[in-house]
C-alpha positions as CSV (number, residue, x, y, z in Angstrom):
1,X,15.3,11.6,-54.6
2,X,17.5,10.6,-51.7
3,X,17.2,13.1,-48.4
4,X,20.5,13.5,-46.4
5,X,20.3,11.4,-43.5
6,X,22.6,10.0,-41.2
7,X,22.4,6.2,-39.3
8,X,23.5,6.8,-35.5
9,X,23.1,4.3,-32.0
10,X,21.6,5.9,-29.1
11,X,20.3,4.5,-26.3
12,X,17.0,5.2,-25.1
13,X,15.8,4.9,-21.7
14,X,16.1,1.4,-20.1
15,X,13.1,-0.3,-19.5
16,X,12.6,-1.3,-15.7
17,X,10.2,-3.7,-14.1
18,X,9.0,-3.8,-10.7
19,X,5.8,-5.0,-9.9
20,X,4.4,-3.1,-6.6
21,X,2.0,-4.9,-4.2
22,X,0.6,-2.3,-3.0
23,X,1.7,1.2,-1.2
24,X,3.6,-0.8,1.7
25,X,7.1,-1.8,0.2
26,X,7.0,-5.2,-1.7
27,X,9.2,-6.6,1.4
28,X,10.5,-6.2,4.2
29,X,14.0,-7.4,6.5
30,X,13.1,-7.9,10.2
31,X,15.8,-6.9,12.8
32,X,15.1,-8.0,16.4
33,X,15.2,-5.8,18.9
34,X,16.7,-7.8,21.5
35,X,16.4,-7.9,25.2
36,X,17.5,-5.9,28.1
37,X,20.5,-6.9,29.4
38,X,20.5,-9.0,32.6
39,X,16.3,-8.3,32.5
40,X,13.7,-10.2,31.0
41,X,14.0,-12.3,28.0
42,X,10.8,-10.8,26.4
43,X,10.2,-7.1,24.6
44,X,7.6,-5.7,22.9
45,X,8.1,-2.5,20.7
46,X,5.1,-0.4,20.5
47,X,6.4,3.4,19.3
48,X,8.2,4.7,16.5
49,X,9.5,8.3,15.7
50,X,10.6,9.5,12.4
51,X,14.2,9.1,13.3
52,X,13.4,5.7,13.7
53,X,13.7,5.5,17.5
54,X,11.6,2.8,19.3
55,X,10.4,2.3,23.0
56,X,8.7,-0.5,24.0
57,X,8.9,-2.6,27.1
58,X,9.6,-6.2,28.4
59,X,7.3,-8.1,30.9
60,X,8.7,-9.8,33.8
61,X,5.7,-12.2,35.7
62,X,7.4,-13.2,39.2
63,X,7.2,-10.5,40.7
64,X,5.1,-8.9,38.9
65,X,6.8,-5.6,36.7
66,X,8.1,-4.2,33.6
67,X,11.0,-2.5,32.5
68,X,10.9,-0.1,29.2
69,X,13.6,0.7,26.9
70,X,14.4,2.7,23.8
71,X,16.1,1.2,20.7
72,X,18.1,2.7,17.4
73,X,20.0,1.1,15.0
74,X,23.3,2.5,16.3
75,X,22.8,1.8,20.0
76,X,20.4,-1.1,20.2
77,X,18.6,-1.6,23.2
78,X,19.0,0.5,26.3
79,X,17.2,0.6,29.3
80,X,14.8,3.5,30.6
81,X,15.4,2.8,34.1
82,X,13.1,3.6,37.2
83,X,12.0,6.3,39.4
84,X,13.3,5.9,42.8
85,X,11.0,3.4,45.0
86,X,9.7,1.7,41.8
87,X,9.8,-1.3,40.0
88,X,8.2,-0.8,37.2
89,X,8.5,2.1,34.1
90,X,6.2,1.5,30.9
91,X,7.0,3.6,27.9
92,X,3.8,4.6,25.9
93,X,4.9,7.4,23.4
94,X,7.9,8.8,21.8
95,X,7.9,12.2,19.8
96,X,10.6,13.1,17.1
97,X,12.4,14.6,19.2
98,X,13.9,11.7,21.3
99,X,11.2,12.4,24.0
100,X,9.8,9.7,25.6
101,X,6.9,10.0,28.2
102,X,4.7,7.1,30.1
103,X,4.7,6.2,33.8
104,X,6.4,4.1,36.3
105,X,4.8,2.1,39.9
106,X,5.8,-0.7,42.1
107,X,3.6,-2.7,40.0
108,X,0.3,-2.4,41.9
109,X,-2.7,-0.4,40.5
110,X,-2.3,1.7,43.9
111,X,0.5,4.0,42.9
112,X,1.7,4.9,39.3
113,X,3.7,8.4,38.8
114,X,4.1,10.0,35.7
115,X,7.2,10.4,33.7
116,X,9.6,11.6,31.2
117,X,12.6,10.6,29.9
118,X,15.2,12.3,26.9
119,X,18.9,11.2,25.6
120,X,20.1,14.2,28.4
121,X,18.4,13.9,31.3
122,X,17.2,10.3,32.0
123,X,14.0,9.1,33.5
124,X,12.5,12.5,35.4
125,X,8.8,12.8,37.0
126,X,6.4,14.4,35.0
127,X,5.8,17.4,37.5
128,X,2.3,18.5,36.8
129,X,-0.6,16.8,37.4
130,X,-1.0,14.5,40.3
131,X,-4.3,15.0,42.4
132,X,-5.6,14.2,45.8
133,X,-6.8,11.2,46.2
134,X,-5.7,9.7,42.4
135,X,-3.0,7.5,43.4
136,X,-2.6,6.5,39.7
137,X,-0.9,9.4,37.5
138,X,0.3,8.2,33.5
139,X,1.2,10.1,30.9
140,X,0.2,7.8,27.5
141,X,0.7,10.0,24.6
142,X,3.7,12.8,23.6
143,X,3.7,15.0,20.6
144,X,6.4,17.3,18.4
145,X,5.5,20.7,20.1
146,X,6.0,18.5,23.9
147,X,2.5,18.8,24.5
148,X,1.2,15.7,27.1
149,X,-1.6,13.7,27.7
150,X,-1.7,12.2,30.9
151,X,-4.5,10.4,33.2
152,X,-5.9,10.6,37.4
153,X,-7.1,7.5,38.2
154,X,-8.0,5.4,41.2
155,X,-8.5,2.1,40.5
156,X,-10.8,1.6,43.7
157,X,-12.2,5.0,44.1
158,X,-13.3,8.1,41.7
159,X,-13.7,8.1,38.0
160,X,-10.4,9.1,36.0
161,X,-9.4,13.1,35.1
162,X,-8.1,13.1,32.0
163,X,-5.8,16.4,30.9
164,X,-3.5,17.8,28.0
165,X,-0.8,19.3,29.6
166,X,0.5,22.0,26.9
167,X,3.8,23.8,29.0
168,X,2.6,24.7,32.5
169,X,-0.8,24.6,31.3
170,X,-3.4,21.6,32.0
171,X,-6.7,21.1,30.4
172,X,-8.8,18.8,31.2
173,X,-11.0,16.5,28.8
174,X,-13.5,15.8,30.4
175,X,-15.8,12.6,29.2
176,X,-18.7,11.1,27.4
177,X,-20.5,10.1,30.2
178,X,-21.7,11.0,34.0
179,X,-18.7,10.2,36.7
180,X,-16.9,8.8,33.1
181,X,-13.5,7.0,33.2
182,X,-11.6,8.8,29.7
183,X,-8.6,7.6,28.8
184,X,-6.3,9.8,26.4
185,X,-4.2,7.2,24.5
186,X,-2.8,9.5,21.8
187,X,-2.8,13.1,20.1
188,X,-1.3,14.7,16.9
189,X,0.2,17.9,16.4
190,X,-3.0,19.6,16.0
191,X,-3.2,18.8,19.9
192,X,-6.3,16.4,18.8
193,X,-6.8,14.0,21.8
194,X,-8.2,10.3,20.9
195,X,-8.8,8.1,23.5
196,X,-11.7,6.0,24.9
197,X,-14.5,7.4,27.5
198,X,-16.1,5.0,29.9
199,X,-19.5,5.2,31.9
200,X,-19.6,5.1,35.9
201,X,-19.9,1.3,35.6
202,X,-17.2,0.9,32.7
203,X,-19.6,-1.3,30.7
204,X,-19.9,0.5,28.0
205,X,-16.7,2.7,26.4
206,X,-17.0,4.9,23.6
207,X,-14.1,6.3,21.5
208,X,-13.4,10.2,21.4
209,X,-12.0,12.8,19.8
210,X,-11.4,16.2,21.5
211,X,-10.3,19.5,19.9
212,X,-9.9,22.8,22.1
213,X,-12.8,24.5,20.1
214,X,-15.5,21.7,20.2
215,X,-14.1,20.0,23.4
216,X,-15.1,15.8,23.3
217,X,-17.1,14.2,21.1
218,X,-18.1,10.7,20.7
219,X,-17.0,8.6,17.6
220,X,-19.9,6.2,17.7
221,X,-19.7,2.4,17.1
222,X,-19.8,0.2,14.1
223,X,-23.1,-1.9,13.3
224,X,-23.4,-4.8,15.6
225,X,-20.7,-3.7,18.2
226,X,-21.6,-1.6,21.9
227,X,-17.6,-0.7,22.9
228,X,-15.3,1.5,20.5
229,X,-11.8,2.7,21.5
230,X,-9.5,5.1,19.5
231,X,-5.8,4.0,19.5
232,X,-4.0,6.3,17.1
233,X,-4.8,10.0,15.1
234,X,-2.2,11.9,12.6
235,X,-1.8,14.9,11.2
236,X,-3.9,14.5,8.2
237,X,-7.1,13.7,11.0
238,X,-7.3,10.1,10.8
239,X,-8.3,8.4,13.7
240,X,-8.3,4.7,14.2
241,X,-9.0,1.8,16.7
242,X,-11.0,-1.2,17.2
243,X,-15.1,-2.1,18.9
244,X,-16.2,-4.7,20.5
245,X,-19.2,-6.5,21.4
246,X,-19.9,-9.1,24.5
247,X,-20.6,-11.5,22.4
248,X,-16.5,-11.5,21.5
249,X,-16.6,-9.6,18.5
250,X,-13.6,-7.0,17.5
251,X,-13.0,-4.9,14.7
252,X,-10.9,-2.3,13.6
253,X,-11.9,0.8,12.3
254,X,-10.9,3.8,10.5
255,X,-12.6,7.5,11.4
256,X,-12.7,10.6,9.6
257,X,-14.7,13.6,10.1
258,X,-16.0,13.1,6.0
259,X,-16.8,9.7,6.5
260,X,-17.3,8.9,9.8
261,X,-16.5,5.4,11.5
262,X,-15.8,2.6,8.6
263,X,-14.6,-1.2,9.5
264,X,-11.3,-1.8,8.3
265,X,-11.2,-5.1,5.8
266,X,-11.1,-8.2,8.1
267,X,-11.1,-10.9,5.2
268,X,-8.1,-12.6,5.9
269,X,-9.2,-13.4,9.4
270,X,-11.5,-12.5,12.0
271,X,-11.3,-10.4,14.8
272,X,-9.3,-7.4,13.9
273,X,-7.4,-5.0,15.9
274,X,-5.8,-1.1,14.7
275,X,-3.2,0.1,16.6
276,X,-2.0,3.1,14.6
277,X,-1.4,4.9,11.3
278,X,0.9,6.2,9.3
279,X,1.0,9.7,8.6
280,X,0.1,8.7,4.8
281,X,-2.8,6.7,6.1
282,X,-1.5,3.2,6.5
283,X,-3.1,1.5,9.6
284,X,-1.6,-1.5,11.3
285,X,-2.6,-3.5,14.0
286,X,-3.3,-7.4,14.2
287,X,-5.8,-9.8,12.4
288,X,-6.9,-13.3,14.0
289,X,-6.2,-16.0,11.0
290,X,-6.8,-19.2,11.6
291,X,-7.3,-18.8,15.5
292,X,-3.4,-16.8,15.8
293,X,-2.8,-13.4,16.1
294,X,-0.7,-11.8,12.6
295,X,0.5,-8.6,12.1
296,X,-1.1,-6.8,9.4
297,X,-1.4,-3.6,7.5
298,X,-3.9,-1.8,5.8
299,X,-3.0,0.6,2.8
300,X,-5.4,3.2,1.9
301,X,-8.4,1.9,0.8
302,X,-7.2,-1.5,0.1
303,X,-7.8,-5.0,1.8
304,X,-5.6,-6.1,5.0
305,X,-2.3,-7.4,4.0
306,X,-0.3,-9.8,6.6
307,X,2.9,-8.4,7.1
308,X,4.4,-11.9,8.1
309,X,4.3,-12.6,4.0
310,X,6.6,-9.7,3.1
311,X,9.1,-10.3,5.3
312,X,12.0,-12.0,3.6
313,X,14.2,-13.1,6.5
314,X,11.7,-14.2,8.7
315,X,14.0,-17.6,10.1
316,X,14.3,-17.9,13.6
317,X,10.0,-16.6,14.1
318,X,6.8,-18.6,14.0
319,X,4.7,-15.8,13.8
320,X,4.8,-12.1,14.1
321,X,1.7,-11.3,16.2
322,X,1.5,-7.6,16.3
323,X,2.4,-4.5,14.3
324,X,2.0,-1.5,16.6
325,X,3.2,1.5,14.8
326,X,4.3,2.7,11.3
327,X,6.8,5.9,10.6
328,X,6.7,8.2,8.0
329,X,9.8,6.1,6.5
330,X,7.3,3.0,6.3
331,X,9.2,1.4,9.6
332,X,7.2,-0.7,11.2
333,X,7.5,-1.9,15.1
334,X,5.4,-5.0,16.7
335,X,6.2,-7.9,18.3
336,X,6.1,-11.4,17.3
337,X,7.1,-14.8,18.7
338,X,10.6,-16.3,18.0
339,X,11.2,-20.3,17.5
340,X,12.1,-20.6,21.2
341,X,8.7,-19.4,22.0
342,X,9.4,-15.8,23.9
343,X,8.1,-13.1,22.5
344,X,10.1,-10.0,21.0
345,X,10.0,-6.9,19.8
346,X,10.9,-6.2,16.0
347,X,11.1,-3.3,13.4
348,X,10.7,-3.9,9.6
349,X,12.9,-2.2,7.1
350,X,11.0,-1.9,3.9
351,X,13.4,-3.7,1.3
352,X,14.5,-2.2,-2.0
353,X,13.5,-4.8,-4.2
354,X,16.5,-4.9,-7.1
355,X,14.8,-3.9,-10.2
356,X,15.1,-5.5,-13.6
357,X,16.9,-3.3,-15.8
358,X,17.4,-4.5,-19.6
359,X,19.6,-2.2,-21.3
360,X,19.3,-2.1,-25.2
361,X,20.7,0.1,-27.9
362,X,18.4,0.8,-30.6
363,X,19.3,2.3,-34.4
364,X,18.2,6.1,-34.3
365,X,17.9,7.7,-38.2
366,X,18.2,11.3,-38.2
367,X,17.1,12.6,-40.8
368,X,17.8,16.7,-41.8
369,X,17.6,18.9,-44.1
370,X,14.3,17.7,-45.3
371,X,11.4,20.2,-46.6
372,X,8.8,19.9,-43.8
373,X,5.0,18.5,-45.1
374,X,7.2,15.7,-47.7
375,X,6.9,12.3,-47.0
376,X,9.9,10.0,-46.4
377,X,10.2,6.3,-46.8
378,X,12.3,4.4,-44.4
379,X,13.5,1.1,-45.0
380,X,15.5,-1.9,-43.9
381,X,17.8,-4.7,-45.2
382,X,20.3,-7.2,-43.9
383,X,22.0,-7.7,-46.9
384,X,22.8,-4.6,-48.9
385,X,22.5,-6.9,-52.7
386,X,19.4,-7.4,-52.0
387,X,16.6,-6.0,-53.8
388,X,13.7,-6.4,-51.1
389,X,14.2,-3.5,-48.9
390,X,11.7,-3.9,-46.2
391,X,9.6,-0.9,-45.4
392,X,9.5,0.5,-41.6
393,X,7.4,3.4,-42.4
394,X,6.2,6.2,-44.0
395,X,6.2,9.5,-42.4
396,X,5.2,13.2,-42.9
397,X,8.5,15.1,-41.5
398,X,7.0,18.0,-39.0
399,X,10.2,20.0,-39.6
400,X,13.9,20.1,-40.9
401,X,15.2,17.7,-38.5
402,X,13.5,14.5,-37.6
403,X,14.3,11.1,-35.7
404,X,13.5,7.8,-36.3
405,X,13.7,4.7,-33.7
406,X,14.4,1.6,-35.2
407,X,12.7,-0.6,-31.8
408,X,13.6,-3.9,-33.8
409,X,17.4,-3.3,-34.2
410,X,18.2,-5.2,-31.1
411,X,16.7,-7.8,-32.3
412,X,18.8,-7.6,-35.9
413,X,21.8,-6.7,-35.0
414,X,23.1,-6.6,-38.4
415,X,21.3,-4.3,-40.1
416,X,21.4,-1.3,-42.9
417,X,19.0,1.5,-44.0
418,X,17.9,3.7,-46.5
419,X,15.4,6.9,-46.8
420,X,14.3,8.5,-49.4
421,X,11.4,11.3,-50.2
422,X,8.0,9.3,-51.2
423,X,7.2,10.9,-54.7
């Protein structure tokens, strides 16, 4: 007994293929970010914000002094300017808000102020902060609710003071050691402060990490290394950075408070070097291969990756040296040397790797009106004479409508078909 059935096309899903790396984007395009207009011919990008903002700055060596800028796709490189009687402004942090804070000097270590700078109201002093007899006032690290770290520092006198300034309201951070030298490189928007903390002597530096309830607390060191510094923390508590031994020795690290300090993988060089994190947990920084500095990432739990082999335009650079910090949009900033040997600031787009998309049509039966529990026979023929129906399958029909994909009618494109209850 024949069931009532009727032979349609549909078309299923296409079947894509894309073969991921691993959670960095299987390439990237390079932009260059240029260099300051009638300044130095050298940059360096070394902050990203969400909005894909980047400062950085660019090193002039006679005389001595650097000039910062900010970059963004729609109006490239501009510069941050000085503070009156000063030579020299370095950039050290952007927030997502546009708001850039670091320091500027006249290029000595005897006087460094501390400053801001936003789209609105230029390159202003910081305001807060300066002390007596601590000539040397930075601000290195900015976060989304404006709060500030900054540092008091003589280079030939006292140790350093290290504060958060939240609003109108400084705190300082103290250190790990008697008369210590701390330095507060970064902070999330938990207002965690990670930094390095020296002693009296500055021969041995440990990294930190200081919360308002628990105040400073050491990070430790990996096995065989005496120095640790923390460069970079997010939200999700990650802190990373690098140690050091006197023997030469550098390797980057990632810290958390589950697992403590763990080396980052250093197998496609040697000395290793983390510079920041993602806020899903991808840390870049630099590996030494083959004697050179490469900029490199590290994905979650995987193996260092140099970021120099993803990139797919990379004419016009030998070598991209340095990845200093990844957005939440996977941009990354560094710097790298072009084929005229100055070095310049870059940001990688992640590329969208075209897929490869077949699109097929497939033979769908339905079949209706069948009593559910029988058993139906489909079969196939490409000639409808013939007397050797090939079977496809037999199948118990779960109610009164059911649908069969024929996955082998692309591949006969002239085909017919039959079904009928098994008896």
């Amino acid at each position: 007994m024949f069931g009532v059935f009727t032979v349609g096309l549909q078309i299923l899903d296409p079947t894509a293929h894309a073969q991921v790396t691993n959670s960095l984007g299987q390439a990237y395009t390079i932009v260059d970010l240029g260099i300051l207009p009638g300044g130095p011919n050298d940059s360096s990008a070394l902050a990203i914000n969400n909005a894909g903002q980047v400062v950085g700055q660019s090193f002039v060596s006679a005389p001595s002094y650097y000039k910062s800028f900010v970059w963004d796709a729609i109006n490239g490189i501009s510069d941050l300017g000085v503070l009156s009687g000063d030579n020299t402004t370095v950039a050290a942090s952007i927030n997502n808000n546009g708001q850039v804070v670091g320091y500027c000097g006249d290029g000595t270590y005897g006087d460094f102020q501390a400053a801001q700078w936003n789209s609105a109201s230029g390159l202003q002093p910081l305001g807060y902060g300066a002390l007596a007899g601590y000539p040397y006032f930075a601000a290195l690290a900015i976060n989304d609710g404006g709060a500030i770290t900054y540092i008091n520092w003589n280079y030939y006198g006292p140790p350093s003071a290290a504060y958060l300034l939240l609003g109108a309201i400084e705190t300082p951070i103290g250190g790990l050691y008697p008369g210590a030298y701390t330095w507060p490189y970064a902070l999330n928007n938990s207002n965690e402060v990670v930094g390095a903390s020296y002693n009296a002597s500055q021969t041995i530096g440990q990294a930190f990490l200081w919360t308002s309830s628990q105040g400073v607390n050491g990070l430790g060191f990996l096995p065989g290394y005496t120095n640790s510094i923390a460069k970079a923390i997010n939200d999700a508590h990650q802190v990373v950075g690098y140690c050091n031994n006197s023997g030469g020795g550098q390797s980057s690290f990632i810290w958390t408070s589950e697992t403590g300090m763990t080396a980052l993988d250093c197998s496609i060089g040697s000395n290793s070097c983390a510079n920041g994190i993602s806020p899903d947990g991808i840390v870049v920084g630099y590996n030494q291969i083959g004697g050179t500095n490469h900029a490199v990432a590290w994905p979650p739990g995987q193996n260092a990756v140099d970021l120099n082999t993803l990139v797919t335009n990379l004419s016009g650079w030998i070598n991209l040296t340095e990845a200093n910090a990844m957005n939440s949009s996977g941009l990354v900033v560094g710097d790298g040397i072009r084929t005229n040997g100055v070095r310049h600031g870059f940001i990688l787009y992640p590329t969208t790797v075209p897929l490869t998309v077949n699109i097929k049509t497939f033979a769908g039966i339905i079949i209706s009106n069948a009593l559910p529990g029988s058993t139906v026979v489909i079969q196939a023929t490409s000639n409808l004479a013939a007397t050797n129906w090939v079977t496809l399958t037999n199948v118990m029909i779960p109610s009164q409508q059911y649908i069969f994909i024929d996955y082998n009618s692309p591949f006969n494109p002239s085909r017919f078909y039959r079904v009928f209850t098994k008896q």
